[in-house]
PyMOL commands that place a pseudoatom at each C-alpha (Angstrom):
pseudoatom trace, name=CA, resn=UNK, resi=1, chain=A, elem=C, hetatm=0, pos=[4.338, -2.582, -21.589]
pseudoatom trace, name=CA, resn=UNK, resi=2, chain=A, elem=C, hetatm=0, pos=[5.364, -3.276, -18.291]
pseudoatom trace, name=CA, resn=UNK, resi=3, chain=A, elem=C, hetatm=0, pos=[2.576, -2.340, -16.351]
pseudoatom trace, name=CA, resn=UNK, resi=4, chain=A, elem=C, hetatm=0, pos=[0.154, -4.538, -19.028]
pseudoatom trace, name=CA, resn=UNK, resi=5, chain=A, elem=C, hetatm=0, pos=[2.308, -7.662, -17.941]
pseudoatom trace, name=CA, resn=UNK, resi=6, chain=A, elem=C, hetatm=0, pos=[2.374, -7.086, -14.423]
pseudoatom trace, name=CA, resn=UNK, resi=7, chain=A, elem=C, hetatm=0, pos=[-1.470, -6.648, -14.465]
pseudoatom trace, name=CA, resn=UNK, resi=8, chain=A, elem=C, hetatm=0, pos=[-1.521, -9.416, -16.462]
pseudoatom trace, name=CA, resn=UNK, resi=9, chain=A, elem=C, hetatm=0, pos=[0.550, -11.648, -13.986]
pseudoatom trace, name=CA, resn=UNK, resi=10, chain=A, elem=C, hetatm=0, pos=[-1.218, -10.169, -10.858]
pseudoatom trace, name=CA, resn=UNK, resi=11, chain=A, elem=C, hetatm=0, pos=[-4.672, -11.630, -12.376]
pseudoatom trace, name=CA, resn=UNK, resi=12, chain=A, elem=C, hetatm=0, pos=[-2.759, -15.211, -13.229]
pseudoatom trace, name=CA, resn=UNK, resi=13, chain=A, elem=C, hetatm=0, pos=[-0.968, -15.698, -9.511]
pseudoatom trace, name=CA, resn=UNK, resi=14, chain=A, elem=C, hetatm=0, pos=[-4.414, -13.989, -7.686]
pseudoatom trace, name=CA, resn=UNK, resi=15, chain=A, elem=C, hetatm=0, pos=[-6.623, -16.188, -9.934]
pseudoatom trace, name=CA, resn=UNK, resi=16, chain=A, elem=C, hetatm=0, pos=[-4.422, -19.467, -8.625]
pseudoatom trace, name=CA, resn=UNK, resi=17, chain=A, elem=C, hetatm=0, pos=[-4.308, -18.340, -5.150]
pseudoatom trace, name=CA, resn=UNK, resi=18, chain=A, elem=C, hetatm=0, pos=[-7.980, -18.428, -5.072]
pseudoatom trace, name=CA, resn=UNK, resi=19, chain=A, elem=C, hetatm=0, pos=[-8.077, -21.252, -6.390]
pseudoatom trace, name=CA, resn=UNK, resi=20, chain=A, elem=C, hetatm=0, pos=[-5.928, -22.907, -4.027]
pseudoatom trace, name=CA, resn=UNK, resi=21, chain=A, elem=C, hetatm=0, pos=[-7.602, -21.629, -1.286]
pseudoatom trace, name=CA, resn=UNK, resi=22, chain=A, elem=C, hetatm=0, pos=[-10.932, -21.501, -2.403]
pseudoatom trace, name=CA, resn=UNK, resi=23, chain=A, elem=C, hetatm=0, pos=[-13.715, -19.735, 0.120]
pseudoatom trace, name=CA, resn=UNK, resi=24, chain=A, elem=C, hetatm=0, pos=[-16.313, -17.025, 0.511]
pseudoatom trace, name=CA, resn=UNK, resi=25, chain=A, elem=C, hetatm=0, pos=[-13.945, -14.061, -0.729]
pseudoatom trace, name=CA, resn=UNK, resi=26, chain=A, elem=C, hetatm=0, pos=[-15.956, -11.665, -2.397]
pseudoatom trace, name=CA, resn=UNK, resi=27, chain=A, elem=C, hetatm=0, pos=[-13.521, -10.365, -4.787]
pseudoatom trace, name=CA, resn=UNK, resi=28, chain=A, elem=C, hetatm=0, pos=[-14.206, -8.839, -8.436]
pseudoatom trace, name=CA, resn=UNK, resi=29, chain=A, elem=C, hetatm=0, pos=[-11.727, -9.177, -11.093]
pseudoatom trace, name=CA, resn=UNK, resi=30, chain=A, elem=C, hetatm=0, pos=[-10.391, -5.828, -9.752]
pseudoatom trace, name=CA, resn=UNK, resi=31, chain=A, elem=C, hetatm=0, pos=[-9.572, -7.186, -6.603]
pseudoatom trace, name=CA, resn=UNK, resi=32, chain=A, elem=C, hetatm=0, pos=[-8.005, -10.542, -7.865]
pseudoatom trace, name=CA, resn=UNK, resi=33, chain=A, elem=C, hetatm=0, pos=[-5.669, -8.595, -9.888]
pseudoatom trace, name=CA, resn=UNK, resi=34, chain=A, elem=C, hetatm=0, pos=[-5.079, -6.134, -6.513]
pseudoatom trace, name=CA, resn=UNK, resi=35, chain=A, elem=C, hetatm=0, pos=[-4.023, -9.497, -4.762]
pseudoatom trace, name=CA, resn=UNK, resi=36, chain=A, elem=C, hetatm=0, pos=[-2.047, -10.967, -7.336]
pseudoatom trace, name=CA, resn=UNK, resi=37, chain=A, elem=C, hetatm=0, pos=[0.108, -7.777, -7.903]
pseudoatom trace, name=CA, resn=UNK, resi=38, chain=A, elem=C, hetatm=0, pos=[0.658, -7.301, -3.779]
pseudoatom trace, name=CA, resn=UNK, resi=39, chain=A, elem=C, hetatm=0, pos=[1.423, -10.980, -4.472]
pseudoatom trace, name=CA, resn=UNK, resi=40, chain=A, elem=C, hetatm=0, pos=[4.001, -10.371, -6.969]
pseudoatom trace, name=CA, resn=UNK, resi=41, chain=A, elem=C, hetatm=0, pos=[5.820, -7.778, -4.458]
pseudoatom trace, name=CA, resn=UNK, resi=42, chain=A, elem=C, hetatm=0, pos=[5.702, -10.329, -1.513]
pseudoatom trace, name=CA, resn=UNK, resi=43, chain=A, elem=C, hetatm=0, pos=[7.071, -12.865, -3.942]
pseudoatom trace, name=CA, resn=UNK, resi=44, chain=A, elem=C, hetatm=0, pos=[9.621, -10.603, -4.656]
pseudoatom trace, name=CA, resn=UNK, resi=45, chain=A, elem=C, hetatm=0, pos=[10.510, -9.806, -0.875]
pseudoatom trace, name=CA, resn=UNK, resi=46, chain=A, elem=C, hetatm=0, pos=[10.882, -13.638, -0.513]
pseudoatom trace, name=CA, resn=UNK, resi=47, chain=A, elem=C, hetatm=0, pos=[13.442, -14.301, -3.858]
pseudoatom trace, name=CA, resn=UNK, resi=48, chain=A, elem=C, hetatm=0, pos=[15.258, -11.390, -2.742]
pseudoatom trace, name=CA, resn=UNK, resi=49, chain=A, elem=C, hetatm=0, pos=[16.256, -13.569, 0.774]
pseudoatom trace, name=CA, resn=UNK, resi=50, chain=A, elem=C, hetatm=0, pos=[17.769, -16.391, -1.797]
pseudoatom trace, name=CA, resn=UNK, resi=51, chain=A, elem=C, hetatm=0, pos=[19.947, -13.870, -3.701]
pseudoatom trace, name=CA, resn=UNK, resi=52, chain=A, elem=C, hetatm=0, pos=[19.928, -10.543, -6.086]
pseudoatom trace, name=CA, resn=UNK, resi=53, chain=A, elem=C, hetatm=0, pos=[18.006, -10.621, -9.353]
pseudoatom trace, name=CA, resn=UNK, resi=54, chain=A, elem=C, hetatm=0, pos=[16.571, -8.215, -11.885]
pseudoatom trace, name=CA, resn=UNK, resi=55, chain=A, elem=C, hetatm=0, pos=[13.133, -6.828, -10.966]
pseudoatom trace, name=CA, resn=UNK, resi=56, chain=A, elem=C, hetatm=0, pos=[12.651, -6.881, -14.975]
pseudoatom trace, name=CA, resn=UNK, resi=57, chain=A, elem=C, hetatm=0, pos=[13.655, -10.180, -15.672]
pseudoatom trace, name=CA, resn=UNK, resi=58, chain=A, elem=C, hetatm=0, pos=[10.601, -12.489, -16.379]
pseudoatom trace, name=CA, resn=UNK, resi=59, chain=A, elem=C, hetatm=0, pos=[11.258, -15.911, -14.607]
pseudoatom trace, name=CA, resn=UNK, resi=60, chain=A, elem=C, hetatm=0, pos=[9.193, -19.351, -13.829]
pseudoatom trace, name=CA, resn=UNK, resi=61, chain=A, elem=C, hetatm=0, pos=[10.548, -18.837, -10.311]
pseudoatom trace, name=CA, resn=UNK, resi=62, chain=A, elem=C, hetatm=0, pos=[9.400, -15.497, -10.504]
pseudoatom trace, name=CA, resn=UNK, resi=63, chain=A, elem=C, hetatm=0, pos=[5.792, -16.695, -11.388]
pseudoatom trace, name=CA, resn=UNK, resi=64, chain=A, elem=C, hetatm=0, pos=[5.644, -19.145, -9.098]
pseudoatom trace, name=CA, resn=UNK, resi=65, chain=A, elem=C, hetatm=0, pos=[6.808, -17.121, -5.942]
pseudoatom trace, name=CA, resn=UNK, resi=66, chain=A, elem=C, hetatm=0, pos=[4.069, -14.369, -7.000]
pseudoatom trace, name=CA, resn=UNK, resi=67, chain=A, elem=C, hetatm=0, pos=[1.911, -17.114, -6.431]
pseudoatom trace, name=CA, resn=UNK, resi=68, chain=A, elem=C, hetatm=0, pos=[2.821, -18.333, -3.463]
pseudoatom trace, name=CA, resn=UNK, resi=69, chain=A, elem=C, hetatm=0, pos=[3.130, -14.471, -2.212]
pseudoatom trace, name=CA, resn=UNK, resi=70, chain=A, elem=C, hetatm=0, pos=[-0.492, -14.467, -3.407]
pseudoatom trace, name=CA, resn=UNK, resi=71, chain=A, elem=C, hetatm=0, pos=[-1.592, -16.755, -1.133]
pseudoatom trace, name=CA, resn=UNK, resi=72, chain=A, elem=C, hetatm=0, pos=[0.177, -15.584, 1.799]
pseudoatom trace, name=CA, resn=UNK, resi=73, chain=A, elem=C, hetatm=0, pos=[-1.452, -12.472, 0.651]
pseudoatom trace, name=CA, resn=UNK, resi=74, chain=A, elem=C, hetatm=0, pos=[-4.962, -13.824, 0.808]
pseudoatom trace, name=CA, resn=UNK, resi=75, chain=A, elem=C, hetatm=0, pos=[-4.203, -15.760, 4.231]
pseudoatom trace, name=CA, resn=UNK, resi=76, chain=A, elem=C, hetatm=0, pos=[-2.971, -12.385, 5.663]
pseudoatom trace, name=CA, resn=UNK, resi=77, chain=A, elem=C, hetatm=0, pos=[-6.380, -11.023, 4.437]
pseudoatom trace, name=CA, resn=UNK, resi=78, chain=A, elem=C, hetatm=0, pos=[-8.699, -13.322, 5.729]
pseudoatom trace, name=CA, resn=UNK, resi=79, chain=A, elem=C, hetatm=0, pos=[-7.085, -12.978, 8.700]
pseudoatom trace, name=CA, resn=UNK, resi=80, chain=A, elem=C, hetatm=0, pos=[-7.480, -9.510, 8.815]
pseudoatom trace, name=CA, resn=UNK, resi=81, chain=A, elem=C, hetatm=0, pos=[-11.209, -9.292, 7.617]
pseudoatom trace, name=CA, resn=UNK, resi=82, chain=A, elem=C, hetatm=0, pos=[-11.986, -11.998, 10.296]
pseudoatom trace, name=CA, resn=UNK, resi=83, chain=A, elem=C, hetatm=0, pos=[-10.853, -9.941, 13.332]
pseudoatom trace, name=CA, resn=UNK, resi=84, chain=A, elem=C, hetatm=0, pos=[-13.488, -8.513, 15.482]
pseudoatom trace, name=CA, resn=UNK, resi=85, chain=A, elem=C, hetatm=0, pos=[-13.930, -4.690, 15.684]
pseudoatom trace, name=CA, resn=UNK, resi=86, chain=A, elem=C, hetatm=0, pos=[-12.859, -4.472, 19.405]
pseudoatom trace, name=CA, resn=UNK, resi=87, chain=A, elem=C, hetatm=0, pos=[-12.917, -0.807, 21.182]
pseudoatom trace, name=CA, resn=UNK, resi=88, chain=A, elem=C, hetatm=0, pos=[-13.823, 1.020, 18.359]
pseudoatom trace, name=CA, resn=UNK, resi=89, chain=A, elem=C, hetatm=0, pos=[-16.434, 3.163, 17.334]
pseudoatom trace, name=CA, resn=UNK, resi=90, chain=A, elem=C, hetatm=0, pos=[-17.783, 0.857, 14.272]
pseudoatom trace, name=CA, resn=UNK, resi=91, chain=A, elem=C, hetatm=0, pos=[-18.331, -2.026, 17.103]
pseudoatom trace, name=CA, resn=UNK, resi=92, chain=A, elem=C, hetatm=0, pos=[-20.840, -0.350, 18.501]
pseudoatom trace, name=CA, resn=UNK, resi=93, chain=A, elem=C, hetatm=0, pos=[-19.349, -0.758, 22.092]
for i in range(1, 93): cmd.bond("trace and resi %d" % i, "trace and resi %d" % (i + 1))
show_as sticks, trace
zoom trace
C-alpha cells in the first residue's frame, strides 16, 4: 500500500508543480508522477535539514515540501533540457 500512496502523492505534488510553473513541458501522466516522486525524495532531503522524522509518517509538511521539491525538480530539469549539446557527438560539431 505504500507504493500506491507514494504514486499517488508523486502525481498530486508533480501535477501542482506544473501548475505553478506552467510551460511547454511535454510530460505524460507517467512523467508527472516521475517528477512528483523525485519530488517527494528532494522534499525529504530538505525536512531532513530541520530535524529527524519518520519516512512513513504521512504529514501536511510532508506534502507540501514534496511539492516544493517538485518544483525545484522541474526547474533543475528545464535547466538541464535547455543546455546546448556542446563537444559532443549528437551536436553535430
Amino acid at each position: 500500500m505504500g507504493i500506491f500512496w507514494l504514486l499517488v502523492i508523486g502525481l498530486v505534488a508533480g501535477g501542482i508543480a506544473r501548475a505553478v510553473l506552467p510551460g511547454e513541458d511535454k510530460m505524460g501522466i507517467g512523467a508527472t508522477v516521475l517528477l512528483g516522486v523525485v519530488g517527494s525524495f528532494v522534499g525529504g532531503l530538505i525536512g531532513s535539514l530541520f530535524g529527524p522524522r519518520s519516512l512513513t509518517d504521512l504529514h501536511a509538511t510532508g506534502i507540501v515540501l514534496s511539492v516544493v521539491g517538485s518544483i525545484v525538480a522541474l526547474l533543475v530539469y528545464r535547466r538541464i533540457k535547455a543546455r546546448p549539446l556542446r563537444g559532443s557527438a549528437l551536436s553535430g560539431k
